[in-house]
N, C-alpha and C positions, 0 to 999 in steps of 0.2 A: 748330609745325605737325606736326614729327614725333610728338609725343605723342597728338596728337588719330588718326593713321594705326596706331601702336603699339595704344590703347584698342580701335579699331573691329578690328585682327585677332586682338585676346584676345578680342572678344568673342565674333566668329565660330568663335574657336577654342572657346571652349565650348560653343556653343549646339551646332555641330557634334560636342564629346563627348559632351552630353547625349543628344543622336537617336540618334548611335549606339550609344549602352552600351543606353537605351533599347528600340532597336529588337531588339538583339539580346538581350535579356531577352524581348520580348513573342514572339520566335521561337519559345523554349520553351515558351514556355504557349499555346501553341494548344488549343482546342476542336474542332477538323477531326477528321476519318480520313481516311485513305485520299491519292488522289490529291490533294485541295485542301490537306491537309494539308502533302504534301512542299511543293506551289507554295506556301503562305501560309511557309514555313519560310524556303524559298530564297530568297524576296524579303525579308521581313526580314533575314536573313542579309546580301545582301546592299547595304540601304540599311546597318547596323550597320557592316559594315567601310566603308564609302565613306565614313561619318560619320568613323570612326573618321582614315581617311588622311588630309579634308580638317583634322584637328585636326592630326593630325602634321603637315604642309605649314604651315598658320600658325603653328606655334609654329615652324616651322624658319623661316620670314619672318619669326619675332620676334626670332631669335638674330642 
């Protein structure tokens, strides 16, 4: 049983670096000016690092 709980928080752990490297890629490439610019920035910014942490947290549940 332990392998099947191991599997399902690798997988969250990736799916979780993905959105985050993701998001914070798409941060940079806005098409905004101006004010919506910064907000469309900081919100990527920050789902990117939240993706980012809930990857470091499962893989530390993995170790």
């Amino acid at each position: 049983m332990t392998d099947w709980i191991n599997a399902v928080l690798f997988g969250i752990a990736v799916m979780a670096f993905a959105l985050g490297l993701s998001s914070i890629i798409m941060s940079f490439m806005t098409t905004e000016t101006g004010a919506n610019a910064m907000k469309e920035k900081i919100e990527y910014g920050f789902f990117g690092v939240s993706g980012l942490i809930v990857c470091l947290v499962m893989g530390y549940a993995l170790a």
